[in-house]
NUVOMI-488342 format. One record per residue (C-alpha): residue number from 1; x, y, z. Coordinates in nm, 2 decimals, always signed. Layout:
<kevos>
NUM,X,Y,Z
...
</kevos>
This chain:
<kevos>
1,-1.82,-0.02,+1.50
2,-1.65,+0.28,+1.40
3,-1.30,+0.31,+1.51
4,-0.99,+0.54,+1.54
5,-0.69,+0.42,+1.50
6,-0.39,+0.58,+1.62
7,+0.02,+0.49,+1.55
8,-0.09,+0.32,+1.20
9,+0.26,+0.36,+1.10
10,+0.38,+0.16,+1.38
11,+0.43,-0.21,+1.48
12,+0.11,-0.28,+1.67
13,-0.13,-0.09,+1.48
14,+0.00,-0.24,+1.13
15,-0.08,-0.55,+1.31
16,-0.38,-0.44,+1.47
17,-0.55,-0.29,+1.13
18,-0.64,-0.58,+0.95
19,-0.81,-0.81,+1.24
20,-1.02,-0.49,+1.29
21,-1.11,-0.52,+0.94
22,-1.20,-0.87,+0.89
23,-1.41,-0.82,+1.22
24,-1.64,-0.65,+1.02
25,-1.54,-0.29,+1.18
26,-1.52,+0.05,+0.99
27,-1.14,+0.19,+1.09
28,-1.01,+0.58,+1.06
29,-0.66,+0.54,+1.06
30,-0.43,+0.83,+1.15
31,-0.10,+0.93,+0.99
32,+0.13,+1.23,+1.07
33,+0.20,+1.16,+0.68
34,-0.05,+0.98,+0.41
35,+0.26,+0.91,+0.20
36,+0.42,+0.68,+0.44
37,+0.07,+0.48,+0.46
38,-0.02,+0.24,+0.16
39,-0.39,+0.15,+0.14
40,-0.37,-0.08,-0.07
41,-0.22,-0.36,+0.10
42,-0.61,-0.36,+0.28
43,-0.79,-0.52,-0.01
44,-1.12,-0.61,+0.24
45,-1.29,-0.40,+0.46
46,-1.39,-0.01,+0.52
47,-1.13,+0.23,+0.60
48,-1.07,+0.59,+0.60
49,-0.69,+0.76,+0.62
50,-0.69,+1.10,+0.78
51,-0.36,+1.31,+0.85
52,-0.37,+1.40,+1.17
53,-0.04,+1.49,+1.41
54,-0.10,+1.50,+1.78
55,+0.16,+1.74,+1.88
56,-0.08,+2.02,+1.72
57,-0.40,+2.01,+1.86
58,-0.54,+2.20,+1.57
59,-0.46,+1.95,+1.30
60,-0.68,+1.70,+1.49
61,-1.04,+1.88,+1.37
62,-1.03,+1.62,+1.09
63,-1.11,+1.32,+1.36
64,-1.48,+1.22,+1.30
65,-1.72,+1.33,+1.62
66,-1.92,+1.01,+1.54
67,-1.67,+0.72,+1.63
68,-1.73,+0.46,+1.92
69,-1.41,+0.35,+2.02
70,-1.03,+0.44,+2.00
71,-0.74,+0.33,+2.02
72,-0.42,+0.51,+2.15
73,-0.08,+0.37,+1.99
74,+0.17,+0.69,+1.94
75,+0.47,+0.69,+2.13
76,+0.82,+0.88,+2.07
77,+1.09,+0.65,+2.22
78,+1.30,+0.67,+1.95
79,+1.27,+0.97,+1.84
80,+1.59,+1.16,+1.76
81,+1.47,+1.55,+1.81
82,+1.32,+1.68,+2.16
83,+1.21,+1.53,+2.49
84,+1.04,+1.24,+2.43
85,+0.85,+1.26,+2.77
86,+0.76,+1.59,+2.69
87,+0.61,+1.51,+2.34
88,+0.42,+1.19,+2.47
89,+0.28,+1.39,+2.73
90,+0.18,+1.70,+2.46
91,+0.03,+1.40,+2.21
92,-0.18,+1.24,+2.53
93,-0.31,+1.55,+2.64
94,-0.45,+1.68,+2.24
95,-0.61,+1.33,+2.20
96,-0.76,+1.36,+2.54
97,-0.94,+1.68,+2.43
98,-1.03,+1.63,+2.07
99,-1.20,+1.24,+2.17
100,-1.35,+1.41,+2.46
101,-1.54,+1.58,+2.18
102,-1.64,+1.27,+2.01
103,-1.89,+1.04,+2.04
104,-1.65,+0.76,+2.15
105,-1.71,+0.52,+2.45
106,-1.39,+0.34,+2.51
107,-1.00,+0.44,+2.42
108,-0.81,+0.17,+2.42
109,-0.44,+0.26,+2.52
110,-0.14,-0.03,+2.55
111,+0.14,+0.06,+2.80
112,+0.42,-0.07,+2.94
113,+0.43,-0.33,+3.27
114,+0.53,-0.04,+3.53
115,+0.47,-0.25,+3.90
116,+0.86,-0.18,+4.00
117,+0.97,+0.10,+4.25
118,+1.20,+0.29,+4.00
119,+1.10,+0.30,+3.64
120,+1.30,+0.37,+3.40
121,+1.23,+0.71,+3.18
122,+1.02,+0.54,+2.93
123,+0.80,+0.32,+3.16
124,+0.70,+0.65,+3.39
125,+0.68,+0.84,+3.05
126,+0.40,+0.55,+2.97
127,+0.28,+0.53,+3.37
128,+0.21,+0.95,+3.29
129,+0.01,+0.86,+2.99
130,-0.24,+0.67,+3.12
131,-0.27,+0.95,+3.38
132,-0.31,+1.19,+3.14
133,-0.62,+0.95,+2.94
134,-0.81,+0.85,+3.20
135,-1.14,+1.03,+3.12
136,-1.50,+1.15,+3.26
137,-1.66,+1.14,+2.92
138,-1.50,+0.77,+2.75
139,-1.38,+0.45,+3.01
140,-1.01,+0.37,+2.96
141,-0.86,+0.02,+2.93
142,-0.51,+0.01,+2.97
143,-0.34,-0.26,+2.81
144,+0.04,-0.31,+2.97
145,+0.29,-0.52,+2.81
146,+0.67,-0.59,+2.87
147,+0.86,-0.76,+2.56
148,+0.71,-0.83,+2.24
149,+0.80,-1.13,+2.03
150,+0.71,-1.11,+1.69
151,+0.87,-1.10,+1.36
152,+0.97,-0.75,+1.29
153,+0.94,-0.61,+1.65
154,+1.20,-0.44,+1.87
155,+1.26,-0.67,+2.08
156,+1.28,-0.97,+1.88
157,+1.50,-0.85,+1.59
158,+1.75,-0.70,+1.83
159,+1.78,-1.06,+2.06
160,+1.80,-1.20,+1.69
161,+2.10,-0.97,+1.59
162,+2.29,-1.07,+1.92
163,+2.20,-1.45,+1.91
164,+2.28,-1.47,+1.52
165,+2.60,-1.24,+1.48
166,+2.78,-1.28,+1.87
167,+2.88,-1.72,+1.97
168,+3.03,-1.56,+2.29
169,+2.86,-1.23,+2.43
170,+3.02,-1.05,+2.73
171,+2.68,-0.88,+2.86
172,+2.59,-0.63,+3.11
173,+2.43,-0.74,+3.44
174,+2.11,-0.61,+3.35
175,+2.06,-0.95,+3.15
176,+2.00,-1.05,+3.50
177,+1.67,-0.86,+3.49
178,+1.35,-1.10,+3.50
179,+1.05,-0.98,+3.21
180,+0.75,-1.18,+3.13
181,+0.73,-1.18,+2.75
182,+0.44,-1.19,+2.51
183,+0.36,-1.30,+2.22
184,+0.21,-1.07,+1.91
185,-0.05,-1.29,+1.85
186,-0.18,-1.25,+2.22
187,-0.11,-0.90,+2.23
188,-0.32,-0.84,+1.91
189,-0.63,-1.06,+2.11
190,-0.63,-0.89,+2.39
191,-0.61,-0.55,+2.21
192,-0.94,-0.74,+2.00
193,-1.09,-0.89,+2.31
194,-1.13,-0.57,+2.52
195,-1.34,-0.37,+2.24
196,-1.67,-0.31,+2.43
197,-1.61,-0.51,+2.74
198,-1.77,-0.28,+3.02
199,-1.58,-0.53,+3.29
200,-1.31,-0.38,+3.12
201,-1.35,+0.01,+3.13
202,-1.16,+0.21,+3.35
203,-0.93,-0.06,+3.45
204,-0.55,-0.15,+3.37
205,-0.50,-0.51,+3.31
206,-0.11,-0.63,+3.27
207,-0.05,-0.88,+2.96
208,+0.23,-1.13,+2.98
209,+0.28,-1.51,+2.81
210,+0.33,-1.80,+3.05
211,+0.69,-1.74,+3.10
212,+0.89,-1.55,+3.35
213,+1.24,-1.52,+3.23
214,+1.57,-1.34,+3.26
215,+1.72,-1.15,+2.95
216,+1.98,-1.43,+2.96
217,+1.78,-1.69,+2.93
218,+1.55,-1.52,+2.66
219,+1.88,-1.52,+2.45
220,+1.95,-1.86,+2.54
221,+1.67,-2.01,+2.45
222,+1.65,-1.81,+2.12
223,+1.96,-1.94,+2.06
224,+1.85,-2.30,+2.17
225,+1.52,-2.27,+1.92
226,+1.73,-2.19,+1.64
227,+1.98,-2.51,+1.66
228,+2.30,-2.23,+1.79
229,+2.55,-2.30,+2.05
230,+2.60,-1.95,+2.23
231,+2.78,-1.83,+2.51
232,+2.70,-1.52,+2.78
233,+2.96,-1.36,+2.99
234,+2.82,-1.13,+3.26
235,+3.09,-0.85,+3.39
236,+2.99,-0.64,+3.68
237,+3.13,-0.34,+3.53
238,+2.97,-0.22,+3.20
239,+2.78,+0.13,+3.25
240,+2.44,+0.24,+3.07
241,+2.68,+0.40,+2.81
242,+2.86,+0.15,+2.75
243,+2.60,-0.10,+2.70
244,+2.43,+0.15,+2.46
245,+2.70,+0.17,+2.23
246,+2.69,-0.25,+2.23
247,+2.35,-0.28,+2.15
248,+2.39,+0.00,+1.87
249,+2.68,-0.14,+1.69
250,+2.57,-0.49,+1.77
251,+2.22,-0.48,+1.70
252,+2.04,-0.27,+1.43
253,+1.84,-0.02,+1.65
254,+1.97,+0.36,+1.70
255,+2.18,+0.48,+1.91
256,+1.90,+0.71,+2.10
257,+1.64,+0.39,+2.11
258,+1.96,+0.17,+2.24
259,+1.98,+0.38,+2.51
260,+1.62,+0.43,+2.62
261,+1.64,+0.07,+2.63
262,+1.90,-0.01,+2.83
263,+1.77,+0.17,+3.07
264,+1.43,+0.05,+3.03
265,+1.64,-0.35,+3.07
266,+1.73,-0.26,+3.43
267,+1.36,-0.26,+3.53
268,+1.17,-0.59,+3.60
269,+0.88,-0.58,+3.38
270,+0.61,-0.89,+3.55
271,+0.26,-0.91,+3.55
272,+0.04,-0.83,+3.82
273,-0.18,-1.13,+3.83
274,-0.56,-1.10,+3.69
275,-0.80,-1.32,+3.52
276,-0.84,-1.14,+3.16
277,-0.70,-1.39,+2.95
278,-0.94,-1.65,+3.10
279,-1.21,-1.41,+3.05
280,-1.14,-1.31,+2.69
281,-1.05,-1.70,+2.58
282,-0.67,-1.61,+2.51
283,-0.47,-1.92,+2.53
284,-0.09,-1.75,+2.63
285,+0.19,-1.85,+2.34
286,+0.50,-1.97,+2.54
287,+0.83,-1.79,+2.45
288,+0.97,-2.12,+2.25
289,+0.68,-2.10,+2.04
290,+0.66,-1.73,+2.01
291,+0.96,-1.77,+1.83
292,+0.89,-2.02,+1.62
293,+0.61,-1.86,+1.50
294,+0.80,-1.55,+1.41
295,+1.00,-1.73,+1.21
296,+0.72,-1.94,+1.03
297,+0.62,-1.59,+0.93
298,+1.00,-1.48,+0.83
299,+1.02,-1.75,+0.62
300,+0.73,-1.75,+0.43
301,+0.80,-1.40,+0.38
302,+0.49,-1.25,+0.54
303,+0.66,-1.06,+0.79
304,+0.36,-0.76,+0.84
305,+0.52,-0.47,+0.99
306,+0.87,-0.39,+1.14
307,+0.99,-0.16,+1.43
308,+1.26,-0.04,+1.20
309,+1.00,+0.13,+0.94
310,+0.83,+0.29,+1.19
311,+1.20,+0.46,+1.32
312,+1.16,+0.87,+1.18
313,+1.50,+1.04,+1.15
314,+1.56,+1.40,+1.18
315,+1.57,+1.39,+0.81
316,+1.20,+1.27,+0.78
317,+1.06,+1.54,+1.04
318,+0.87,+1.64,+0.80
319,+0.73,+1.40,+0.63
320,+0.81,+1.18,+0.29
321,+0.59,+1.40,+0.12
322,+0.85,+1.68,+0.15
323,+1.10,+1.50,-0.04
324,+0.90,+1.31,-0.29
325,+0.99,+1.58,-0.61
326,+1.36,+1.50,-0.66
327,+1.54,+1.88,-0.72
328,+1.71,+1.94,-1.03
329,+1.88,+2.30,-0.93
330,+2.17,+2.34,-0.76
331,+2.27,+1.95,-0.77
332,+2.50,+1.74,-0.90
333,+2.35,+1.38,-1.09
334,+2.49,+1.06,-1.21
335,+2.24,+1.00,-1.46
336,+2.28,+0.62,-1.64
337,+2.03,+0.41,-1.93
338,+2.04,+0.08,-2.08
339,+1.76,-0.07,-2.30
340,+1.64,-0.38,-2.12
341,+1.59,-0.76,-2.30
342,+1.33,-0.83,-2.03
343,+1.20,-0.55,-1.88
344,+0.97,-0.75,-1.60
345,+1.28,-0.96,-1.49
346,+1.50,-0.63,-1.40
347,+1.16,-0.48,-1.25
348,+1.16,-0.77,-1.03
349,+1.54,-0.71,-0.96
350,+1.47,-0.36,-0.87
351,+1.23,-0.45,-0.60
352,+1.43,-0.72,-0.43
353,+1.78,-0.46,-0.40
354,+1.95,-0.45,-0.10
355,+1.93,-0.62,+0.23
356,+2.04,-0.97,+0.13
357,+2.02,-0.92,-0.22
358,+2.25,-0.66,-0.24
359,+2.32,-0.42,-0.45
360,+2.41,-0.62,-0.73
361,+2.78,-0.46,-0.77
362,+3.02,-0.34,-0.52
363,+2.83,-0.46,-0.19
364,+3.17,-0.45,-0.02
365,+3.20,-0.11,-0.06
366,+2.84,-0.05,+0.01
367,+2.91,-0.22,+0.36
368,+3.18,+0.00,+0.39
369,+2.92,+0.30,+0.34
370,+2.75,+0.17,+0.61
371,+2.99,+0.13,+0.85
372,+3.14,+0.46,+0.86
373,+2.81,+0.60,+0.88
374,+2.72,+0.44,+1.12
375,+3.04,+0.52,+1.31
376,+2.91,+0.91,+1.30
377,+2.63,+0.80,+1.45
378,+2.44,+0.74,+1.11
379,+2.15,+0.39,+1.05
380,+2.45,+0.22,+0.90
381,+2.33,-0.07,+0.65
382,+2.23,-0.26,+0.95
383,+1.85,-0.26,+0.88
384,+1.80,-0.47,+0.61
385,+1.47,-0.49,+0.45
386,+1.12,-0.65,+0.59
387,+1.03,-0.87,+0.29
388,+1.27,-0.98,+0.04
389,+1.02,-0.94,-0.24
390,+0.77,-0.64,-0.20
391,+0.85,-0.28,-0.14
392,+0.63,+0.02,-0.02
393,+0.67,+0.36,+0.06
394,+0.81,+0.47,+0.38
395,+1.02,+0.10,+0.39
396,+1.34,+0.10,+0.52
397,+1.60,-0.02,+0.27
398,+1.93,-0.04,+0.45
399,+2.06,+0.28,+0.48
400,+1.76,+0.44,+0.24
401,+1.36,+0.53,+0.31
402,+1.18,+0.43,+0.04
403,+0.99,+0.72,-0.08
404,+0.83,+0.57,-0.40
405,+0.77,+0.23,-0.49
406,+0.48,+0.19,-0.82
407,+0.52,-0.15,-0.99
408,+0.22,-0.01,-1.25
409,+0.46,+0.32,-1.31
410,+0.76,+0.06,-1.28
411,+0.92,+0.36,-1.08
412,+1.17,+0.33,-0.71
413,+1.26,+0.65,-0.51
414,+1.51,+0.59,-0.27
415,+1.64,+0.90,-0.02
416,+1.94,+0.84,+0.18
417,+1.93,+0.82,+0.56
418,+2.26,+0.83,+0.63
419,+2.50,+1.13,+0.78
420,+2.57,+1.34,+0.46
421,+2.69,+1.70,+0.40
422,+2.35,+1.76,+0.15
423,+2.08,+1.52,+0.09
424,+2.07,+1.22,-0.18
425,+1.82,+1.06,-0.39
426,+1.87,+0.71,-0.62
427,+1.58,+0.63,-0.87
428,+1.55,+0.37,-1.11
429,+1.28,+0.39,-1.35
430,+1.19,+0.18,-1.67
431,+1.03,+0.38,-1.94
432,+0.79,+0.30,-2.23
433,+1.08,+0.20,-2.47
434,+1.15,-0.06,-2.17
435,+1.47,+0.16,-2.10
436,+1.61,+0.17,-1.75
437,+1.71,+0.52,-1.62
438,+1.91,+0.48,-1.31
439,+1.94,+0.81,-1.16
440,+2.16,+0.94,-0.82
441,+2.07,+1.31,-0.70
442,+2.30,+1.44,-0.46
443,+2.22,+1.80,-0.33
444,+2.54,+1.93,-0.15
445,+2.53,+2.18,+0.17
446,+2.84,+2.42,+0.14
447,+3.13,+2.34,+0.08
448,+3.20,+2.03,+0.24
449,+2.90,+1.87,+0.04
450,+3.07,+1.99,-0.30
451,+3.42,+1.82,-0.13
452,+3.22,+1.50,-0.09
453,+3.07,+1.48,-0.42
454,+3.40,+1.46,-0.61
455,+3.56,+1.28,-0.34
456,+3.33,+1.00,-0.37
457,+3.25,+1.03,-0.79
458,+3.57,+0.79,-0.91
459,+3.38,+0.51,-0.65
460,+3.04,+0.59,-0.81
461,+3.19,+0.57,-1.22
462,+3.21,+0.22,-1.17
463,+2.95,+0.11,-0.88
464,+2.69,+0.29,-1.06
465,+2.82,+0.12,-1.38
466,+2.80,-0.22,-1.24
467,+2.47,-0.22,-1.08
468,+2.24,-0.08,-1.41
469,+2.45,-0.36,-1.59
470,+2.39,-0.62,-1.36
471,+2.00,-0.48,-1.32
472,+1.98,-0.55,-1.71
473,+2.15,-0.84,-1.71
</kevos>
């Protein structure tokens, strides 16, 4: 079957991709940006990568007219520019009209659980997209789940931050509010399972695991799974703002996504009962085990996708591809080389910087970084890295987006995310001559940038300085 896949920089669909794959089908995936989207981790199976961006309906002629099925991923939750209820509706309605003009049969969509009275913005934001799908000329299945646990999703890594980093937590009353959470595995199989299931089409079918459990008790029994002794305080007096701010300093999520969640938190998310998973064969994951199994993955260092990559700051609007050619005019550079004993050992240091590495020399003061960034409102250093071991473009790398990452060219591009007066760039590249050239760009806006520069440049003599050496080392 020829499929369109949709969101293929996100959580789901990185997840999604390969069991489509290995089923044998033929996949079109669709990126805003090819850069951020690396082929080659997809050693089996035919696919196609198109650029496509659903907020312009005429950048969506390269979509194929002969496909059979689709699947709708996109969202804008967290993004930091514009209405995101606005842009999610624009998006629905553009991939309405162009797969109207295909040949597909099904589009596949997964929302959010939506059976309360009052939704919060982003569950009726998700309640108006499936509005928006439902079609004359394809059937719609609608796919509606609450919490996702997983390594590397949302959900999970910020009830990870909490349980890990806080023994006593004073909470909001919203971790009062029931949910019925899923597991990633199951969420994937039903996402599998509906593909050409005419009981299926034109029906919504709400996806949940076998537990029904307060936000208090998910943290509890994360905590529980994990061999910690934790503590929840619940005051009645702690307002959406507030609570924002605790998960965005707390956790590692933005400040904007923080706050649509919150306010999605106050919202009972449980399934309407129905008989799909009995139909499709699913056996439901509990939540113990749902952890468990994240962490199996986390471990062993498979982790497949992360929420946190998928995250698209103002600075990235336009894509990586705009900031791949570091500039050389009108910049100031800390330019360093060392001629390398074992070239293939630093490479490999190179590719596991940062996160819990490190950065080899000075991580204080890196942390430091961080945390005043993040006090402007900035990514801070909080999101790590997903694998300790393998980088690829369009990674998150604490406070950096990795913009190139070429073992063969033994070449990293690093751009900084983080609130600066101009834009940064650090490379590290090993030549021929197996000599590392460790290079920091910094591109100043106005004064202020200029101010910056040589306000930080005694800090960098010796950071800089330390890291190459310890790189080489």
């Amino acid at each position: 079957m020829k499929i369109l896949l949709t969101g293929v920089t996100g959580y789901i669909a990185q997840r999604l991709l390969p069991v489509l794959l290995e089923n044998g089908h033929t996949v079109i995936c669709c990126v805003r940006d090819r850069s951020r989207f690396n082929t080659r981790k997809y050693s089996t199976g035919e696919i196609t990568v198109i650029e496509a961006n659903f907020l312009n309906e005429e950048r969506l002629h390269q979509i194929p007219d002969d496909i059979d099925l689709a699947y709708y991923l996109i969202h804008s939750m967290s993004t930091q520019s514009g209405d995101f209820g606005s842009m999610e509706e624009v998006c629905a309605l553009n991939f309405k009209r162009r797969i109207e003009e295909t040949n597909a049969k099904q589009v596949i969509y997964l929302s959010g659980i939506s059976n309360a009275v009052e939704l919060s913005k982003h569950l009726s934001s998700r309640k108006n997209v499936e509005t928006i799908l439902a079609s004359n000329k394809y059937a719609l299945t609608t796919l509606k789940a609450g919490i996702i646990v997983g390594s590397g999703s949302a959900s999970f890594e910020i009830i990870r931050d909490l349980v890990e980093k806080l023994p006593l937590m004073i909470a909001p009353r919203w971790l009062k509010t029931k949910s019925q959470p899923i597991s990633i595995r199951n969420v994937i199989e039903f996402l599998v399972g509906v593909i050409g299931k005419t009981e299926t089409f034109r029906r919504e079918f709400d996806i949940g695991g076998p537990d029904i459990l307060s936000y208090k008790e998910m943290l509890l029994r994360f905590a529980k799974v994990r061999g910690l002794k934790r503590r929840i305080l619940i005051v009645p007096v702690m307002t959406p703002r507030i609570s924002s701010y605790w998960l965005y300093f707390i956790t590692s999520t933005s400040y904007t996504l923080a706050k649509n969640l919150v306010n999605s938190m106050k919202v009972e998310v449980i399934c309407k009962p129905n008989d799909l998973s009995s139909t499709l064969g699913i056996r439901l994951i509990d939540y113990d085990t749902s952890i468990q199994l994240a962490f199996d993955k986390i471990e062993q260092n498979q982790v497949l996708s992360s929420w946190k990559d998928a995250q698209t700051s103002l600075k990235l609007k336009d894509g990586i591809s705009a900031l791949i050619e570091v500039p050389s005019n009108g910049c100031y550079k800390d330019i360093r080389s060392v001629k390398l004993k074992n070239s293939s050992a630093s490479l490999e240091k190179i590719w596991q910087i940062g996160g819990k590495t490190g950065w080899y020399y000075g991580t204080f003061l890196w942390e430091m970084r961080g945390f005043i960034d993040q006090l402007f409102g900035g990514v801070g250093m909080r999101r790590g890295r997903k694998s300790e071991t393998e980088l690829n473009a369009g990674d998150t790398l604490d406070f950096w987006r990795v913009m190139i990452a070429d073992k063969d060219e033994k070449r990293l591009l690093l751009y900084a995310e983080m609130k600066l007066p101009g834009e940064a760039w650090l490379e590290f590249k090993i030549d021929n001559n197996d000599t590392l050239i460790q290079t920091a760009t910094f591109r100043p806006i106005g004064l202020l940038g200029r101010l910056y520069w040589f306000s930080v440049l005694p800090f960098h003599g010796f950071i800089f300085r330390g890291m190459i050496k310890k790189i080489a080392r």
